[in-house]
C-alpha positions, 0 to 999 in steps of 0.5 A: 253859378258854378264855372265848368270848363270846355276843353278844344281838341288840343286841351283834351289831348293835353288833360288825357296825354294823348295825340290829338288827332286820337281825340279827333278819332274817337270823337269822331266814332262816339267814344268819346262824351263831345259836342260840336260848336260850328265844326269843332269839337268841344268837351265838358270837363265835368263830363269826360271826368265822369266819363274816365270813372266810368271807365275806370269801373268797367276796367276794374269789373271786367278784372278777376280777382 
């Protein structure tokens, strides 16, 4: 069975460079792909990876060229 990490709040931010308590906002507001386990936040890998293509291709869509 294939392993999929979860990241906390702390190793996200630290995967995707940014302030914790910027990962807590756009948690918080549905930006970005989390669960919750008790009252913490939780994040596939897999899935925010999918997540960061997916904005990748919005970013290059929305270019003209």
């Amino acid at each position: 069975m294939p392993e999929d990490n979860v990241f906390t709040v702390q190793e996200l931010a630290s995967y995707l460079r940014m302030k914790p308590v910027t990962i807590y906002k756009h948690a918080k507001a549905g930006k970005l792909p989390c669960f919750k386990v008790g009252a913490n936040w939780r994040f596939k890998k897999s899935t925010i990876d999918r997540w960061i293509s997916e904005q990748e291709e919005k970013d290059n869509n929305g270019r003209s060229k």
